[in-house]
N, C-alpha and C positions, 0 to 999 in steps of 0.2 A: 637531543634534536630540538631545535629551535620550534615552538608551535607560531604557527600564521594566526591570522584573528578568527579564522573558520576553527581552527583547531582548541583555541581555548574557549571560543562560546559553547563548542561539543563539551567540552570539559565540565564545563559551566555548568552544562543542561543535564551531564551525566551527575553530576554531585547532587545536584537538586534532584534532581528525579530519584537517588537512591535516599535522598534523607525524607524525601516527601509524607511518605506511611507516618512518620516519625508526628507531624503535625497535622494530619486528619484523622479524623474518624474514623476508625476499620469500617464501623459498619453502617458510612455514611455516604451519601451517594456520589461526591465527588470524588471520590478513591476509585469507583467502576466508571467514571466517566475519563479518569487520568487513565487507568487502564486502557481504555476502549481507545482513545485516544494513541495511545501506544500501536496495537494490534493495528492499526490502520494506517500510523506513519511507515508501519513497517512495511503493508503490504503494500503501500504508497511507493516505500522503495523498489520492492521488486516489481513495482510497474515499472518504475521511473531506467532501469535496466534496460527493455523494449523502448519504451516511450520517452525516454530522456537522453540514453547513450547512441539508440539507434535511430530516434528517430518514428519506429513504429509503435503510431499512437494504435494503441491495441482501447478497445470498449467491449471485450468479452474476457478481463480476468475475473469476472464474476465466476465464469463454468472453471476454475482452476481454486477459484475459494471457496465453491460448494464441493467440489469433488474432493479437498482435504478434509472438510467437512461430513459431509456423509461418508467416506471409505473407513475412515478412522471409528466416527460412532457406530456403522454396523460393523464393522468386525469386535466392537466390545459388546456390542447388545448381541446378538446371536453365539458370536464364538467365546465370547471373555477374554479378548485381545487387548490388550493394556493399549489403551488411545497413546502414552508414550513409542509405543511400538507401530501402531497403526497411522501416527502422525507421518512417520519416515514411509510406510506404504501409502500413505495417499499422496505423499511428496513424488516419488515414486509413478504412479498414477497419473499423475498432474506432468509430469515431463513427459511421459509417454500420449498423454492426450496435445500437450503444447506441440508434440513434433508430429504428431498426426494434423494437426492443423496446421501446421507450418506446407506441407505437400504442394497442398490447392492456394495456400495465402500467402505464402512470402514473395512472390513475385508480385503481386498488388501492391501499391503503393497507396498512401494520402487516406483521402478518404474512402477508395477500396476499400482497402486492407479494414480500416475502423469497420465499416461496413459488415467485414465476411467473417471479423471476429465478434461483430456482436448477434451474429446470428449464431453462429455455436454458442455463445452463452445462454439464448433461447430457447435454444432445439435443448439443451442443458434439463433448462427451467421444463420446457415441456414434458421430458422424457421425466422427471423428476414427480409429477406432478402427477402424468399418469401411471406409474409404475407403483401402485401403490400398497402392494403386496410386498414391496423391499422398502420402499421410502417412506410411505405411510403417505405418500401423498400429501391435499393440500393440508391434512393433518397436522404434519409433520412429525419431530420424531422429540424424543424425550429423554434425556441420560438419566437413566436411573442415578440415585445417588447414596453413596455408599458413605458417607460420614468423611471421616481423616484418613483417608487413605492414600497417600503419595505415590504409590505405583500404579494406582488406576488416576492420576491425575485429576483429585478430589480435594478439595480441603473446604473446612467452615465458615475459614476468614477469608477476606477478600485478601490481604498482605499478600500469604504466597501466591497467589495469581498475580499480582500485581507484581512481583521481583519474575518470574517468571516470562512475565510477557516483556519486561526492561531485558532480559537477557537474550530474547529470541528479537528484539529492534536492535541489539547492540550486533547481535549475529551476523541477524540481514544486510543494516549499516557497513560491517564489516566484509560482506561479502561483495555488497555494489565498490567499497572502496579499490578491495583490491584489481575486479575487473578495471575499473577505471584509471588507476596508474599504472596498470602492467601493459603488454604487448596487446591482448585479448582489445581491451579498451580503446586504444589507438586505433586496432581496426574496424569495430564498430562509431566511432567518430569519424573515421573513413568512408566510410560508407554512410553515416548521417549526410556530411556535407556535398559530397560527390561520389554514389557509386561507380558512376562509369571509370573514372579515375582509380578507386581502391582497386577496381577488376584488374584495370590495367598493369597494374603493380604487381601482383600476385594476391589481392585478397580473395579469397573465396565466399562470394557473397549469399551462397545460399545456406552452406554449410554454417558460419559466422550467426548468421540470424536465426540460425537453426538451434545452437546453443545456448545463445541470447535467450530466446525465446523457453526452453530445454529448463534455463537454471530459473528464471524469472518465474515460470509455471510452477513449481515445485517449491521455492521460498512463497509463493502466491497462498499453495496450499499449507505449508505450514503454518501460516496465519489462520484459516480458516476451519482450520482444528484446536488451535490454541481457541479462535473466538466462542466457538459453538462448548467447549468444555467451560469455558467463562461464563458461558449465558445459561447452560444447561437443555435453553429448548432453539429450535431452530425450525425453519421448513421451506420448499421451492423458493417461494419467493421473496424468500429475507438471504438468503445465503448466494442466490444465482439473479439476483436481481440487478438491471442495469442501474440503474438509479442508486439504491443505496452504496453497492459495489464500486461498480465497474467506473462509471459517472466521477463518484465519489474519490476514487483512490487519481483517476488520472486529476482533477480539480486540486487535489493535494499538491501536489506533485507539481503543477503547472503554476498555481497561488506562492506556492512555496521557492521553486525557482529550478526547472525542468535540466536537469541532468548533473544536478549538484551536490554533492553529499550532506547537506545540511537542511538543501530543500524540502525534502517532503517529512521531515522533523519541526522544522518552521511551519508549513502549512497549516500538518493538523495539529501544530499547538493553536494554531490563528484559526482555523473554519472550524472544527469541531467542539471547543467552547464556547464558541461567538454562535453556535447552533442552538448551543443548549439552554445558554444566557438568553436567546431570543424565543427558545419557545417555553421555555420560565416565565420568563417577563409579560409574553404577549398570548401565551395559547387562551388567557382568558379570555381575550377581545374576540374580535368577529374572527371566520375560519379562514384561514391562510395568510393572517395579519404577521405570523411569526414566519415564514418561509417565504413571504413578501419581504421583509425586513434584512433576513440575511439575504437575498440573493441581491438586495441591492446595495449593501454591504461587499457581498461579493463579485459583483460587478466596479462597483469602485475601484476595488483593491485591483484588476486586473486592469481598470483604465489608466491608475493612478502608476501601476508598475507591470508592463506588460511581462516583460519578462525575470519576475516572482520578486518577492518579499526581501530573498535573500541579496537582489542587487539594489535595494530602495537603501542599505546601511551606507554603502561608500557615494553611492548621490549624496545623500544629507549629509552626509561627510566631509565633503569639497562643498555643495554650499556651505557648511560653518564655517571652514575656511577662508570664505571668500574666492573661492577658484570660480569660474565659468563653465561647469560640466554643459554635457549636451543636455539635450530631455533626458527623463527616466526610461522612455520609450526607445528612443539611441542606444542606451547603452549595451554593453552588452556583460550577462551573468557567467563569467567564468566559473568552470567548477574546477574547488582548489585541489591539484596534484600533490600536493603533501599537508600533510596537516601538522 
């Protein structure tokens, strides 16, 4: 099979990222920041599902990253349920909660819909917060840790977390790809550009978004299970937060180049070092000198290329060339059907 240029930068990104370990510090901080980096592209992806293929820019997959999060660590702290095991229940969980919200929300459109999904991620956070006889509240909770232990999804180094979390972005990656080349895809890009028209055709547009919505949920929380066994502690408002979350993962996703397979891999390669290089460099200055810095950093990056990162390569492209492209704002970011 002939790879596209999308197909051998993946290649690219995947060789490196498997030799990475190889040239840092296990027990150096940049190896959990590559990591954390990982865990968010992916969840980036399963936003970008909703908010890329269909359209529905969702601002509550916070409550689908905490709920992998929290189902998973109490059924290991209470019952002794192997988080491996608990990960696929809170996935599980997370689709049955994503299609209960789909009822009252998929008929909302634009900024509804963002709306009526970031208030369930709230009501999330709140019920999280006060229930604190199960959650531990603003507490939060704490994985006990058991040493080397690979069936309780434990280890001392950071390495296997880090091939771990490569294999659950490679997963996800792989799970946006095929919705996106198969029939499924076609009719949520149907319904991105013109639902009235997919209706008309025979697409079923509630149903479609329902799924969408269904599988996005569920890859959402397997990320927030993976993250929270990474970090060890967690609580309400780091796991169901709009801002760190929900904000955060569509930001990827849209930096990166909003319904493309390679986009929300670009992104948080590009925002979430350029976050951590800013508040390295700058948290010593005055307070918010470093979250001032990126966000006009990231303001740029979307004046500069509205539509992500990933369409800025074939611009500069054709200007080297000498061609006449439109703006970078014209163009528009195809996402590639084969790789």
């Amino acid at each position: 099979m002939r790879l596209k240029p999308t197909g051998i930068l993946l290649l690219v990104l995947f060789v490196v990222a498997v030799l990475l370990p190889l040239g840092l510090d296990p027990r150096g901080n940049w190896l959990r920041v590559m990591g954390t980096v990982m865990i968010f592209a992916a969840a980036a992806q399963a936003w970008n599902i909703m908010g890329g293929l269909a359209n529905q820019v969702s601002l509550g997959h916070a409550a689908f990253f905490g709920i992998g999060a929290y189902v998973s660590t109490l059924l290991y702290i209470n019952f002794g349920i192997s988080p491996w095991i608990g990960m696929l229940i809170g996935a599980l969980v997370a689709a049955g909660a994503g299609a209960l919200i789909c009822l009252p929300t998929l008929r909302l459109t634009g900024h509804y819909f963002a709306l009526a999904t970031l208030a369930f991620a709230e009501v999330c956070r709140v019920i999280a917060n006060s229930w604190s006889s199960v959650t531990g509240g603003p507490v939060g909770l704490t994985i006990p840790f058991a040493g080397d232990a690979p069936l309780l999804f434990q280890f001392r180094s950071t390495v296997p977390y880090y091939y771990i979390i490569l294999a659950l972005l490679v997963v996800v990656s792989v799970v946006f790809w095929r919705i996106q080349v198969g029939a499924f895809g076609y009719r949520l890009r149907a319904l991105r550009e013109t639902p009235e028209a997919a209706s008309v055709v025979g697409v079923n547009v509630f149903r479609t978004k329902m799924i969408a919505t269904m599988i996005s949920a569920a890859l959402t929380a397997l990320c927030g299970t993976v993250f929270v066994q990474f970090t060890f502690f967690f609580d309400p408002d780091s796991v169901f937060s709009l801002t760190t979350i929900s904000i955060r993962l569509a930001m990827i996703a849209i930096v990166g180049g909003l319904g493309t397979l390679i986009g929300p891999i670009i992104g948080a390669l590009f925002l979430l070092p350029l976050e951590e290089v800013a508040i390295t460099l700058l948290s010593s200055q005055a307070s918010g000198v470093a979250q001032l810095a990126f966000g006009v950093v990231l303001i740029a990056a979307i004046l500069i290329q509205p539509r992500g990162l990933v369409a800025l390569g074939p611009w500069i492209m054709r200007r080297l060339k000498g061609g006449q492209p439109s703006a970078p704002s014209d163009m528009t970011a195809k996402g590639e059907t084969n790789v």
